[in-house]
CHARMM internal coordinates of N, CA and C (Angstrom, degrees):
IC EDIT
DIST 1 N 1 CA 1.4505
DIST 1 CA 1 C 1.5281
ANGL 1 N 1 CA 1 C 108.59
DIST 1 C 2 N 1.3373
ANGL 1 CA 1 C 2 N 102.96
DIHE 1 N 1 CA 1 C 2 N 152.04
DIST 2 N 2 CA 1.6025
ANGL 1 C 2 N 2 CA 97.03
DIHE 1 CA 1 C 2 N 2 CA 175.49
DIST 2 CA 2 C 1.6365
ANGL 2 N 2 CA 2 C 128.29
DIHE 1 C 2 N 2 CA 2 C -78.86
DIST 2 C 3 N 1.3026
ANGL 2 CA 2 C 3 N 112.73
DIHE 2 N 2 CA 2 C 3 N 135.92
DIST 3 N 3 CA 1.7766
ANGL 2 C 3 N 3 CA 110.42
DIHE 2 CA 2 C 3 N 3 CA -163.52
DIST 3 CA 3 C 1.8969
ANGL 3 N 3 CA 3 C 101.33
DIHE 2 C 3 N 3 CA 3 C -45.69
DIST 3 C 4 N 1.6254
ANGL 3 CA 3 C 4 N 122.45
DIHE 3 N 3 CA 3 C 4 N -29.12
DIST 4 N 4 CA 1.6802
ANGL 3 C 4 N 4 CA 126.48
DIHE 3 CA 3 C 4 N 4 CA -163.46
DIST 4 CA 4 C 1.6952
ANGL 4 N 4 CA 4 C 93.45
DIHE 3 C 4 N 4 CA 4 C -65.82
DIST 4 C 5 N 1.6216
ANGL 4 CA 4 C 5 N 116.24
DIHE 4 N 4 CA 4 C 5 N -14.46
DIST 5 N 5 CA 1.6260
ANGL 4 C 5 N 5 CA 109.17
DIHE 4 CA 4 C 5 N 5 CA -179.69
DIST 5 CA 5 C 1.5878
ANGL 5 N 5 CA 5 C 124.78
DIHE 4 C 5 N 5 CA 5 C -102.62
DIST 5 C 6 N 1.7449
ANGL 5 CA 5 C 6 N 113.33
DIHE 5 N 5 CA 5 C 6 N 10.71
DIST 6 N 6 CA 1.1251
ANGL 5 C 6 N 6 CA 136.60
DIHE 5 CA 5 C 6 N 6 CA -169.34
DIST 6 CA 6 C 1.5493
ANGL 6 N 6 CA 6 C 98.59
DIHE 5 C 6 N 6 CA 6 C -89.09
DIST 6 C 7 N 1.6764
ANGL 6 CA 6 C 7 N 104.81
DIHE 6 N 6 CA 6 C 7 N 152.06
DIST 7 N 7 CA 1.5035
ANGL 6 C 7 N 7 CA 100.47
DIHE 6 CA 6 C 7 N 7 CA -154.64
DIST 7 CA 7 C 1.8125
ANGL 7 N 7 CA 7 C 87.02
DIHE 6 C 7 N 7 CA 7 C -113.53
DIST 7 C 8 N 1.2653
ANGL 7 CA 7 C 8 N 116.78
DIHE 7 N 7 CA 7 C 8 N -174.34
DIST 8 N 8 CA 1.8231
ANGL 7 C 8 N 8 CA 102.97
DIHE 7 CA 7 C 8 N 8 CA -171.55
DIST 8 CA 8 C 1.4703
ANGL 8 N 8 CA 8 C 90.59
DIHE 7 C 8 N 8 CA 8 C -100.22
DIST 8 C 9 N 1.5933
ANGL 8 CA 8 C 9 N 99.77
DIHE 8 N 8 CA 8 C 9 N 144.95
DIST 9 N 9 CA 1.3433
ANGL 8 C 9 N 9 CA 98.99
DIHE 8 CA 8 C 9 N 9 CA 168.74
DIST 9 CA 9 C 1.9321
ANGL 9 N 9 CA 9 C 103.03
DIHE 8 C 9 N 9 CA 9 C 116.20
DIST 9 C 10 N 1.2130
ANGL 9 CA 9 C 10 N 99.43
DIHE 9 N 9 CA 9 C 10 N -8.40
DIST 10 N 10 CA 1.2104
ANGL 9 C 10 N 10 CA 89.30
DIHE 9 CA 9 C 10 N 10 CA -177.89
DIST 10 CA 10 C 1.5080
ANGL 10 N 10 CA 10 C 118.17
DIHE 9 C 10 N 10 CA 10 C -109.93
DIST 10 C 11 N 0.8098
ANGL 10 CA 10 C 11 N 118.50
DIHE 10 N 10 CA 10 C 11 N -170.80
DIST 11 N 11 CA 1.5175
ANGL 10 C 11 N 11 CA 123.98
DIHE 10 CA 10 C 11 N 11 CA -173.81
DIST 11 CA 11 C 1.9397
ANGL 11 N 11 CA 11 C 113.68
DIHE 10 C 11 N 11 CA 11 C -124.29
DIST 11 C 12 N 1.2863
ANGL 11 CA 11 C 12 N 137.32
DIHE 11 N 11 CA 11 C 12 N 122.79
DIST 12 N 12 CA 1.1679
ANGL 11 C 12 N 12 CA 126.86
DIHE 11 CA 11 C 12 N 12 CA -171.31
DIST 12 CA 12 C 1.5376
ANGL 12 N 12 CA 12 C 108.60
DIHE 11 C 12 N 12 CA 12 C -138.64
DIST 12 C 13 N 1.3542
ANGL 12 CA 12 C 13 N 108.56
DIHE 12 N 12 CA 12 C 13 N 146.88
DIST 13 N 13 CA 1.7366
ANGL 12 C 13 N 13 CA 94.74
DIHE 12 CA 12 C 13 N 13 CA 151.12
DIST 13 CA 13 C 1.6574
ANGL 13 N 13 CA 13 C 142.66
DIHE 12 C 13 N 13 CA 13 C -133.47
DIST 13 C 14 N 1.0084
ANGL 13 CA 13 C 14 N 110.84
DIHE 13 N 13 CA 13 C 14 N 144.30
DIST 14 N 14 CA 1.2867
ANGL 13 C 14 N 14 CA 115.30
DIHE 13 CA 13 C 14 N 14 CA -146.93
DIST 14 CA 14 C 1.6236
ANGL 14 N 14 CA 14 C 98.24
DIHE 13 C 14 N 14 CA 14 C -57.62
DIST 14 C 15 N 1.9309
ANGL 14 CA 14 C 15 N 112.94
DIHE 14 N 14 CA 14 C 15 N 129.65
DIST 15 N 15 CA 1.3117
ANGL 14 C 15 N 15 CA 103.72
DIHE 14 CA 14 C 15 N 15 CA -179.74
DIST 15 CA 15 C 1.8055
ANGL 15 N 15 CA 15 C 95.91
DIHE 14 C 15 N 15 CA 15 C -109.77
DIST 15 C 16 N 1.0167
ANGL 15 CA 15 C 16 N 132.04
DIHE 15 N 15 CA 15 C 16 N -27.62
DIST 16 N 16 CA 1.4324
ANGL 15 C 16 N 16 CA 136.38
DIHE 15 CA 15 C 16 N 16 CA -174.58
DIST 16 CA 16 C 1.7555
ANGL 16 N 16 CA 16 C 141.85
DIHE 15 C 16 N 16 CA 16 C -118.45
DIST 16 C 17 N 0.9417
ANGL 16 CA 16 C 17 N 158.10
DIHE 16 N 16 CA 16 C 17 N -158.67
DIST 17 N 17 CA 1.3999
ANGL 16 C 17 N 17 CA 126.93
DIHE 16 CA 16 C 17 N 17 CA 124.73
DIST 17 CA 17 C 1.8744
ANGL 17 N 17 CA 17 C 85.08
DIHE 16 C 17 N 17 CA 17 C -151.79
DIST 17 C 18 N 1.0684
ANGL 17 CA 17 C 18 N 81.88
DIHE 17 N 17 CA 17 C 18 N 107.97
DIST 18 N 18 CA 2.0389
ANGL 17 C 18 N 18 CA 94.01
DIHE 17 CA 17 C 18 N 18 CA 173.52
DIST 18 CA 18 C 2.0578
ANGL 18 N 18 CA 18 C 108.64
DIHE 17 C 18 N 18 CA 18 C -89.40
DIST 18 C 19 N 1.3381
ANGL 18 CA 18 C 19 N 103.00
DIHE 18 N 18 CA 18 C 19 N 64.03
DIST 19 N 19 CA 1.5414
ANGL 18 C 19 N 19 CA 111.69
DIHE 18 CA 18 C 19 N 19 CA 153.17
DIST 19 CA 19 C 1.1793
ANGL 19 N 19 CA 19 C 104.05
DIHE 18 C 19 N 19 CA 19 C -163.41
DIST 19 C 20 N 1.9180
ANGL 19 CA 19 C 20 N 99.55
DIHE 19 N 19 CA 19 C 20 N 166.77
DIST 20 N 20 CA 1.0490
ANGL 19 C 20 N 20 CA 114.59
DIHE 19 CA 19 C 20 N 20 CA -178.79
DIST 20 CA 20 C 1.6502
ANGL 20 N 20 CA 20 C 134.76
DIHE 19 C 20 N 20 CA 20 C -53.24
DIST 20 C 21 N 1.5865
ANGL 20 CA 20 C 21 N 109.48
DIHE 20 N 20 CA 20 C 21 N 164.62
DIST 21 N 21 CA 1.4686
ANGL 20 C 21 N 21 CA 95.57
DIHE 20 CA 20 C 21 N 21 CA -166.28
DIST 21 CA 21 C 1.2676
ANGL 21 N 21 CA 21 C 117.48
DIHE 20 C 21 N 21 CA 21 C -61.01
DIST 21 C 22 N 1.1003
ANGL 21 CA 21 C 22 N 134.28
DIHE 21 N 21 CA 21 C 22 N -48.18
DIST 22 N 22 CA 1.0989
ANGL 21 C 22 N 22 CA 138.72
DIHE 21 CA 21 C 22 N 22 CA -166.98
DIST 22 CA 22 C 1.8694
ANGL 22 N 22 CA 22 C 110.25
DIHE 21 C 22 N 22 CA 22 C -42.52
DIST 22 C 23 N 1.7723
ANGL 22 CA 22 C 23 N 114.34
DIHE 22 N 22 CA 22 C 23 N -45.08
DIST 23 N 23 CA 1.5559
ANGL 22 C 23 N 23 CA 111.99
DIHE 22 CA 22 C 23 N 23 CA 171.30
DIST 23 CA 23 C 1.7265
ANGL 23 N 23 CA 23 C 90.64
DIHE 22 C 23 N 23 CA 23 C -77.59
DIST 23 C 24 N 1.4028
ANGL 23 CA 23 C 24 N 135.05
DIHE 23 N 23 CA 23 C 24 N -25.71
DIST 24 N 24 CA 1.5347
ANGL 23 C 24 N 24 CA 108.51
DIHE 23 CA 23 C 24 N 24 CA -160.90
DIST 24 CA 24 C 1.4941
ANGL 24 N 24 CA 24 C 102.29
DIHE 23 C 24 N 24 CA 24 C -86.61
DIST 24 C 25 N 1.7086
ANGL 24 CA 24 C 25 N 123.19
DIHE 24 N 24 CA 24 C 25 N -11.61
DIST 25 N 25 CA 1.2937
ANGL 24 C 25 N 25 CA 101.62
DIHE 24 CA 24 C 25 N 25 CA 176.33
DIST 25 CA 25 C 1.5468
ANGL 25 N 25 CA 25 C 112.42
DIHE 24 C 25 N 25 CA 25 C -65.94
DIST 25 C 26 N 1.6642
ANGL 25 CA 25 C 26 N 107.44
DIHE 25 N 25 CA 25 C 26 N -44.86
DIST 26 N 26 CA 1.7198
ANGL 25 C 26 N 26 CA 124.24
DIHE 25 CA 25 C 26 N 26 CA -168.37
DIST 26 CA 26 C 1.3948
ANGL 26 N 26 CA 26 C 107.88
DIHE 25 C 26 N 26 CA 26 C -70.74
DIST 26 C 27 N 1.2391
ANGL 26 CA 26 C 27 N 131.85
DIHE 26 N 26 CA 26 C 27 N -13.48
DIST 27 N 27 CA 1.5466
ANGL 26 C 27 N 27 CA 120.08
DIHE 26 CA 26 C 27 N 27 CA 148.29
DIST 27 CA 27 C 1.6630
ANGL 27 N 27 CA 27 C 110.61
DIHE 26 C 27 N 27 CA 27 C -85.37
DIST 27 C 28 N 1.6005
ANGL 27 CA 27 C 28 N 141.03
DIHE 27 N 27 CA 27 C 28 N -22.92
DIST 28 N 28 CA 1.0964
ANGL 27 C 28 N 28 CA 105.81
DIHE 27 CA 27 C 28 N 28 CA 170.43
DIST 28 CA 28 C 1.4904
ANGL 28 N 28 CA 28 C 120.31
DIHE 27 C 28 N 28 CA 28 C -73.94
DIST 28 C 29 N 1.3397
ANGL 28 CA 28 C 29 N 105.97
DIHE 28 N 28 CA 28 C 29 N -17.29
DIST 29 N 29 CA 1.4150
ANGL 28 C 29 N 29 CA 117.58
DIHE 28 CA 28 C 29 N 29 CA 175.09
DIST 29 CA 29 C 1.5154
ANGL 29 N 29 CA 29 C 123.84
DIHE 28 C 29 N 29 CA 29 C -51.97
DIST 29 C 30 N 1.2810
ANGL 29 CA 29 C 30 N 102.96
DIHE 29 N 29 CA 29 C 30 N -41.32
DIST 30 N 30 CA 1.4858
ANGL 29 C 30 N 30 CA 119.96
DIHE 29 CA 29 C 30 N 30 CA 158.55
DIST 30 CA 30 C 1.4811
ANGL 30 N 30 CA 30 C 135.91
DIHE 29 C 30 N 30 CA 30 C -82.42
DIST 30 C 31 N 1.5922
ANGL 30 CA 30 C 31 N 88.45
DIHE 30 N 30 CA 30 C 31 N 23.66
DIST 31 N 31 CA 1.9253
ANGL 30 C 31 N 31 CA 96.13
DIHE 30 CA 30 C 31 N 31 CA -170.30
DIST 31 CA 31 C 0.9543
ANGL 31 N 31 CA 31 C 127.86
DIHE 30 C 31 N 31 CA 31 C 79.09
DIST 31 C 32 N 1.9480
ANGL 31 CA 31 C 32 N 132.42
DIHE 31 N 31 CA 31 C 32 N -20.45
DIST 32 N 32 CA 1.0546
ANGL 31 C 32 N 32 CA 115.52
DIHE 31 CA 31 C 32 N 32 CA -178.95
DIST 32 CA 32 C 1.8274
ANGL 32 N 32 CA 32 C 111.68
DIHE 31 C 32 N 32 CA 32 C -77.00
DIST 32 C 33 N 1.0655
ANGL 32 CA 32 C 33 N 137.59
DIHE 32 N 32 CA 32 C 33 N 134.87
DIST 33 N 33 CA 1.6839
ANGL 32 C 33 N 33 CA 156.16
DIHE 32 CA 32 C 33 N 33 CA -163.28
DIST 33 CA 33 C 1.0669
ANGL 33 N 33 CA 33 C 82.34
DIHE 32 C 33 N 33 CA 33 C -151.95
DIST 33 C 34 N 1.8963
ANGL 33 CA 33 C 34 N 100.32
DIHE 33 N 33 CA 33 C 34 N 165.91
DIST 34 N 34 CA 1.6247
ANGL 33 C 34 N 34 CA 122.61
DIHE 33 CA 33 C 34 N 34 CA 173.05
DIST 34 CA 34 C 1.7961
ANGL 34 N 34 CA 34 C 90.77
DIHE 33 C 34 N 34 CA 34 C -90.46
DIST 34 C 35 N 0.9360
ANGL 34 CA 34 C 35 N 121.03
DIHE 34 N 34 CA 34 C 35 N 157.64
DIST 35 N 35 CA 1.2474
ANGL 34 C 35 N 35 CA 126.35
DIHE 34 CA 34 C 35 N 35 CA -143.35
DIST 35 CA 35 C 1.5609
ANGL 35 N 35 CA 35 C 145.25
DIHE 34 C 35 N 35 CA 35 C 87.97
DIST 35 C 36 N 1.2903
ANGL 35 CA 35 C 36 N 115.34
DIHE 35 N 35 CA 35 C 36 N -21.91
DIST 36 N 36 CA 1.3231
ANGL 35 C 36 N 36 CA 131.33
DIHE 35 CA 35 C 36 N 36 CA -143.25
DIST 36 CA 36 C 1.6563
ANGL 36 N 36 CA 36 C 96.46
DIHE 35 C 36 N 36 CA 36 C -106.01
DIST 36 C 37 N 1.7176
ANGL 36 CA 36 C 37 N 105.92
DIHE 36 N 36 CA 36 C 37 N 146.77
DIST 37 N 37 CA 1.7560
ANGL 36 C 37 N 37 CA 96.34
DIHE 36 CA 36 C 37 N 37 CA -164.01
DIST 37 CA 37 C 1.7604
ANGL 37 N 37 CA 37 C 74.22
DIHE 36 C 37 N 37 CA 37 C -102.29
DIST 37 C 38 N 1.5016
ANGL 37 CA 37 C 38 N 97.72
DIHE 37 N 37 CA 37 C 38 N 162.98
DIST 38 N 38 CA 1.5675
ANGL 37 C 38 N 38 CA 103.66
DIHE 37 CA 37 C 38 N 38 CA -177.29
DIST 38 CA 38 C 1.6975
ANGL 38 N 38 CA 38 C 94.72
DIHE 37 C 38 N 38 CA 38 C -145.82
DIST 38 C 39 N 1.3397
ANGL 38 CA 38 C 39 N 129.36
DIHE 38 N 38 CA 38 C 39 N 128.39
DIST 39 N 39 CA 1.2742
ANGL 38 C 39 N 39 CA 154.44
DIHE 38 CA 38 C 39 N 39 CA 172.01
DIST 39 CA 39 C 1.7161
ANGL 39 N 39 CA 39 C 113.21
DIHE 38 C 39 N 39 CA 39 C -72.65
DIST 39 C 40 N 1.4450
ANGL 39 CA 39 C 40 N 123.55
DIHE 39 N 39 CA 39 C 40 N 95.18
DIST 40 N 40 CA 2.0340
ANGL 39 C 40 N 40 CA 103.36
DIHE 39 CA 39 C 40 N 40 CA 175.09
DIST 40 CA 40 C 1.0990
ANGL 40 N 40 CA 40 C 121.64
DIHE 39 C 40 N 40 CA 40 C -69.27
DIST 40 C 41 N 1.2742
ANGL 40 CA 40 C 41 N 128.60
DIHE 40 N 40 CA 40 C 41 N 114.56
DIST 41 N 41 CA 1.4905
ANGL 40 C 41 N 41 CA 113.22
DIHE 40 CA 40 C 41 N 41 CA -177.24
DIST 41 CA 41 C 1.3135
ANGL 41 N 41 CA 41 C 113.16
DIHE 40 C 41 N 41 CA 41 C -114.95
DIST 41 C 42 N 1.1423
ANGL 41 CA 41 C 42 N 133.60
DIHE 41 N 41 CA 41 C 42 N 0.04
DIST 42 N 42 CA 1.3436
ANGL 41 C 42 N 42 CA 153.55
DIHE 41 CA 41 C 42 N 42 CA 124.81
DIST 42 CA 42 C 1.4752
ANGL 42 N 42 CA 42 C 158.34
DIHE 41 C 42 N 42 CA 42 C -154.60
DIST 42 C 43 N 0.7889
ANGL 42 CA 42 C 43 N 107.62
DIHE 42 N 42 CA 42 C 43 N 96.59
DIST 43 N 43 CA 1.6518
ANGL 42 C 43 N 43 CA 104.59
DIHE 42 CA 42 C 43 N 43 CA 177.82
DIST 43 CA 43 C 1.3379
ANGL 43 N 43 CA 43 C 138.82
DIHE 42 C 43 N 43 CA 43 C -80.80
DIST 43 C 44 N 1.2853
ANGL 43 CA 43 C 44 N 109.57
DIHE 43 N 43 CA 43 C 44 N 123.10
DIST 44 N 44 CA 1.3408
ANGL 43 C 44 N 44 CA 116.89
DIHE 43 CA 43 C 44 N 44 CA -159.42
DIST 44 CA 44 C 1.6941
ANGL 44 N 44 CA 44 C 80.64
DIHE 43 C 44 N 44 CA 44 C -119.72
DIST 44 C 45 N 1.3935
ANGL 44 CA 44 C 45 N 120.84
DIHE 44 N 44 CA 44 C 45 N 119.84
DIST 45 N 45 CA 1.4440
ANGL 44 C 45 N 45 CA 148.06
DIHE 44 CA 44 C 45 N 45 CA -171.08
DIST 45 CA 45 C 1.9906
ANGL 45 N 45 CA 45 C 102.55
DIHE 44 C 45 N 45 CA 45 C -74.25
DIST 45 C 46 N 1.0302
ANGL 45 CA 45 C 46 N 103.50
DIHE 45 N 45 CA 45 C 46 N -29.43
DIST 46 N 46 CA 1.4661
ANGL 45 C 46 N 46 CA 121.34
DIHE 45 CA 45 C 46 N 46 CA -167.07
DIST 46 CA 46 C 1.9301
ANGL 46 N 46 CA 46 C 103.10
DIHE 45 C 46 N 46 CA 46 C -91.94
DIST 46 C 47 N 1.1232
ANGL 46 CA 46 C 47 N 120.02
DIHE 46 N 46 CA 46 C 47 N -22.52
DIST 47 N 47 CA 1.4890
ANGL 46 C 47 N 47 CA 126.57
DIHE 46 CA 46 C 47 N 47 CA -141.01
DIST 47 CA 47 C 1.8748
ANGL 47 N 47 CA 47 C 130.17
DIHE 46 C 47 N 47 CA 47 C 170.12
DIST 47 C 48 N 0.8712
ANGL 47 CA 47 C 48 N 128.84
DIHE 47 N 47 CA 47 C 48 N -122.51
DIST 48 N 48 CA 1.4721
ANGL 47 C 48 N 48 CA 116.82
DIHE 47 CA 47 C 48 N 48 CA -171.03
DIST 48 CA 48 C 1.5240
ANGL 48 N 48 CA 48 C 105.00
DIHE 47 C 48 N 48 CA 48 C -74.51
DIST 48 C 49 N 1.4963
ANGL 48 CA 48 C 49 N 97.24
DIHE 48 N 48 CA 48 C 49 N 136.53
DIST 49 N 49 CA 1.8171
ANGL 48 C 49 N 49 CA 100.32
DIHE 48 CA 48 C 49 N 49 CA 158.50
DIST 49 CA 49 C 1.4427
ANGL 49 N 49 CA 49 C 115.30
DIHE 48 C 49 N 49 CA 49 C -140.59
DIST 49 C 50 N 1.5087
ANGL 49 CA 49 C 50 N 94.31
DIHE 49 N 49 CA 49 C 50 N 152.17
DIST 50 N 50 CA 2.1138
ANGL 49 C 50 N 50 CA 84.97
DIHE 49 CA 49 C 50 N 50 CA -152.81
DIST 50 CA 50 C 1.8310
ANGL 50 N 50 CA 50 C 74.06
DIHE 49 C 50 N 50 CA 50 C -125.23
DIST 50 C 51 N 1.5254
ANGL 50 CA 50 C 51 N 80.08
DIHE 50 N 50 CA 50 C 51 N 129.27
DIST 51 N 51 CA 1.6340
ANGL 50 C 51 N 51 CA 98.77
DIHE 50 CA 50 C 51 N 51 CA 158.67
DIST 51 CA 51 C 1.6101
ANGL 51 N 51 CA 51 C 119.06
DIHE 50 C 51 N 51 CA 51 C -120.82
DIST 51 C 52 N 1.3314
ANGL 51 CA 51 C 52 N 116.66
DIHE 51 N 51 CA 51 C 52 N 161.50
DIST 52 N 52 CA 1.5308
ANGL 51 C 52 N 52 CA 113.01
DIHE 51 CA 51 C 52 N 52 CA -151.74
DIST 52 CA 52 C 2.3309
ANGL 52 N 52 CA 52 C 62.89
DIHE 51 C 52 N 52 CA 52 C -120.10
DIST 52 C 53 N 1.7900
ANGL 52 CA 52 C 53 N 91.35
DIHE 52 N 52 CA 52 C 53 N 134.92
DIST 53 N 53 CA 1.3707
ANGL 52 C 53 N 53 CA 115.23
DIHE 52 CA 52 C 53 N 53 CA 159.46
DIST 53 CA 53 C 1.1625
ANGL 53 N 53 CA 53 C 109.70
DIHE 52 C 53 N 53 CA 53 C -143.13
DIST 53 C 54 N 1.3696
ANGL 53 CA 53 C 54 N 94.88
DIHE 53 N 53 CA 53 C 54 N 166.73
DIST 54 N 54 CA 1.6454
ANGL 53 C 54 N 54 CA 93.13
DIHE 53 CA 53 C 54 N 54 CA -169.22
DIST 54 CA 54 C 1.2943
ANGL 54 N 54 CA 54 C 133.02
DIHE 53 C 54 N 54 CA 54 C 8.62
DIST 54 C 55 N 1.2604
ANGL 54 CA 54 C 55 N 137.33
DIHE 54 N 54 CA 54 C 55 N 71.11
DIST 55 N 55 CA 1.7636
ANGL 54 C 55 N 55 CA 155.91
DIHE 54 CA 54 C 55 N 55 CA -159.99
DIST 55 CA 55 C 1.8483
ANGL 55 N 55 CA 55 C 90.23
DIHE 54 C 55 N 55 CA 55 C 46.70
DIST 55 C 56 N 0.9968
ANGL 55 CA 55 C 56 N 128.69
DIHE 55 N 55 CA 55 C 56 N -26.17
DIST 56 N 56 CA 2.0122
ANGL 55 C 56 N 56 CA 112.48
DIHE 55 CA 55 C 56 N 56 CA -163.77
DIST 56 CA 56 C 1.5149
ANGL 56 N 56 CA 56 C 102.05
DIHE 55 C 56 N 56 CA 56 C -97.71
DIST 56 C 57 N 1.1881
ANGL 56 CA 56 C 57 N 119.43
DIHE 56 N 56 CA 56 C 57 N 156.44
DIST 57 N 57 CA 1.2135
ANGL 56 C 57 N 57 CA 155.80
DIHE 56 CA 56 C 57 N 57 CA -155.65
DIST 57 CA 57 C 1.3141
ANGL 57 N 57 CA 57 C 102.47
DIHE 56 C 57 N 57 CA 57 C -100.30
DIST 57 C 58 N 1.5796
ANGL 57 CA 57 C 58 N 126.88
DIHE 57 N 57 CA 57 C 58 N 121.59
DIST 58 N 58 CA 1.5894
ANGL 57 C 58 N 58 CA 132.72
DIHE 57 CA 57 C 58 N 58 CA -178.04
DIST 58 CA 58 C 1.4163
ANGL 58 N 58 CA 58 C 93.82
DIHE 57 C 58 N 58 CA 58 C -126.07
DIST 58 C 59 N 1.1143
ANGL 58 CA 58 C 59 N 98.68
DIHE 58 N 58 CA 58 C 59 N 146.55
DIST 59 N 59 CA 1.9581
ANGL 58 C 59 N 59 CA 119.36
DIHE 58 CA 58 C 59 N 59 CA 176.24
DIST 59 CA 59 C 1.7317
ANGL 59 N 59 CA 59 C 92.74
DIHE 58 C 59 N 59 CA 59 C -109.93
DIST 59 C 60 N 1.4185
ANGL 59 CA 59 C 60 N 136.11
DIHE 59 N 59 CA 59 C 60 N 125.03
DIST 60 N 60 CA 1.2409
ANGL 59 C 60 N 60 CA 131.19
DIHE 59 CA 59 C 60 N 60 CA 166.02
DIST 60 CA 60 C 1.2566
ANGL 60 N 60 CA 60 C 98.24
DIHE 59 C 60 N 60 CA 60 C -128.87
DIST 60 C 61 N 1.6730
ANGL 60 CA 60 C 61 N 121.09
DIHE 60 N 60 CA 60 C 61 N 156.26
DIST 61 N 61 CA 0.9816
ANGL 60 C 61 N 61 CA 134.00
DIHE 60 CA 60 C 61 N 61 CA 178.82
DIST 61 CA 61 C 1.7773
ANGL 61 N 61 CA 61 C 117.26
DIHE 60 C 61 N 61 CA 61 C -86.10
DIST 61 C 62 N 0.9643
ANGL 61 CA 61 C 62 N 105.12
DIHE 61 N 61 CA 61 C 62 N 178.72
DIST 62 N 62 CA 2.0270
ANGL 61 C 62 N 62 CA 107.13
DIHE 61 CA 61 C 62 N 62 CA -174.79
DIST 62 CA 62 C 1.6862
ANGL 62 N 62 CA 62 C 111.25
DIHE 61 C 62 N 62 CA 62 C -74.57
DIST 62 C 63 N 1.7045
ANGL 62 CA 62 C 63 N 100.01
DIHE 62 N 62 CA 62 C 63 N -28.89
DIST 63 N 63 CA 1.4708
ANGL 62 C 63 N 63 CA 115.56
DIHE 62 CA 62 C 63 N 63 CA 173.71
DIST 63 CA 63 C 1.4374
ANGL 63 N 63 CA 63 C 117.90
DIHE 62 C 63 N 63 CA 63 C -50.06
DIST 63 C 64 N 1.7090
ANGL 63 CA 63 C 64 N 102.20
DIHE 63 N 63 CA 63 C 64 N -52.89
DIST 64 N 64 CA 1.0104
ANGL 63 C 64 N 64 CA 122.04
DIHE 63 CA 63 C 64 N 64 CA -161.70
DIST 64 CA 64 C 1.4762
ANGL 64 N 64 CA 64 C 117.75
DIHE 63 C 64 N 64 CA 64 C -71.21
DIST 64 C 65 N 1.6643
ANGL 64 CA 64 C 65 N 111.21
DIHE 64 N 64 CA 64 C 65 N -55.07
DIST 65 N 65 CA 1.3700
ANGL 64 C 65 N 65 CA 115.10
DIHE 64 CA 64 C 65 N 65 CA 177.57
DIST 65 CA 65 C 1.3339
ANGL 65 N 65 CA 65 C 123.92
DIHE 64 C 65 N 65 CA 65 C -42.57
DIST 65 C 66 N 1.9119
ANGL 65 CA 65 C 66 N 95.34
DIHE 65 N 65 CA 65 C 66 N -41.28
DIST 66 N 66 CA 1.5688
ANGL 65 C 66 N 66 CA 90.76
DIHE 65 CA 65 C 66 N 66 CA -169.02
DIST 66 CA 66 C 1.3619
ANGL 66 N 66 CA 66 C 111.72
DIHE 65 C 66 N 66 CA 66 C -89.57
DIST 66 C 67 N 1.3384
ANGL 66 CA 66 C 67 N 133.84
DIHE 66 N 66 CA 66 C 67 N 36.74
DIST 67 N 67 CA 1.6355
ANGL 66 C 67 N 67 CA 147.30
DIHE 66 CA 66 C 67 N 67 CA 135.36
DIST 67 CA 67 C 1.7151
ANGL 67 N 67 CA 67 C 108.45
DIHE 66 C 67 N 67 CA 67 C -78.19
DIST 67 C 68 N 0.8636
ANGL 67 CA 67 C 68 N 132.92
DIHE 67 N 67 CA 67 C 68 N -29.61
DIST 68 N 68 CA 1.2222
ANGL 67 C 68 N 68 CA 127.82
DIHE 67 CA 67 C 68 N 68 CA -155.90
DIST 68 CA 68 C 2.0813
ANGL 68 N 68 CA 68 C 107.69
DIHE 67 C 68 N 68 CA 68 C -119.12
DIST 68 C 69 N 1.3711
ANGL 68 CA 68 C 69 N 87.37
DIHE 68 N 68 CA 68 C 69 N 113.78
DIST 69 N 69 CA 1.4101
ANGL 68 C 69 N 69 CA 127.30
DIHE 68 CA 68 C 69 N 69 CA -164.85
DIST 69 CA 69 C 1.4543
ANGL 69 N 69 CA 69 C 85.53
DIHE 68 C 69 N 69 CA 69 C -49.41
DIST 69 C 70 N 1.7768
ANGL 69 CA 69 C 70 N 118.58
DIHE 69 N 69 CA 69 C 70 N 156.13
DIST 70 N 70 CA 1.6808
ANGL 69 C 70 N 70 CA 103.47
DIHE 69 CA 69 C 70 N 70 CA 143.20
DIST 70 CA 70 C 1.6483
ANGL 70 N 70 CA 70 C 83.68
DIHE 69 C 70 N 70 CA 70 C -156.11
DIST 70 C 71 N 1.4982
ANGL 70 CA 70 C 71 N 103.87
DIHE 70 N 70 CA 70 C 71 N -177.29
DIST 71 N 71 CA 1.7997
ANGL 70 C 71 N 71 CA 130.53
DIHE 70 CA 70 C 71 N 71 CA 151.68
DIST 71 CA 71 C 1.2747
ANGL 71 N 71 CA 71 C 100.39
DIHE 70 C 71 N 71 CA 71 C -130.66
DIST 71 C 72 N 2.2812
ANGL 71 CA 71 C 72 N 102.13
DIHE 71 N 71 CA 71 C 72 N 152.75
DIST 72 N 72 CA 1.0440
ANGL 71 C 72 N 72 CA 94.53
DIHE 71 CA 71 C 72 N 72 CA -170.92
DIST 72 CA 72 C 1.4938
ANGL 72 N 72 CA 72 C 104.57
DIHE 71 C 72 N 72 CA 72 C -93.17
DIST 72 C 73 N 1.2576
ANGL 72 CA 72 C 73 N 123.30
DIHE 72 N 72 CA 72 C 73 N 172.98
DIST 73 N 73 CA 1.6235
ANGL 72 C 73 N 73 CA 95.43
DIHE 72 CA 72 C 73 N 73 CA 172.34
DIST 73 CA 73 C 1.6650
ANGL 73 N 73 CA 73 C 109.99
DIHE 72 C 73 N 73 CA 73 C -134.32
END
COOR INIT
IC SEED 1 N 1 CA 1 C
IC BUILD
């Protein structure tokens, strides 16, 4: 499912990232990989959603999430 349909509070991990390189280098750059456990700490359905990775705090956009594969776990 895509991380933009993850509810807060949960815990997921990243299984995919379906865009081009240019966003898939700048999210691995930022830790997100398939592998990677990712924290919701908020979703705003309209606009910003901040996921907690590796202990730091990411702001992603609505574009973005819904490229990026997850399970919940």
């Amino acid at each position: 499912m895509p991380l933009s349909f993850v509810n807060v509070g949960n815990e997921v991990i990243v299984r995919s990232l379906n865009c081009d390189n240019k966003i898939k280098k700048r999210l691995e750059a930022m830790g997100i990989i398939p592998g990677t456990n990712l924290l919701i700490v908020s979703n705003n359905m309209d606009g910003g959603f901040i996921v907690n990775v590796r202990g730091s705090k990411l702001i992603l956009g609505h574009c973005i999430t819904s490229k990026i594969m997850v399970d919940i776990t």
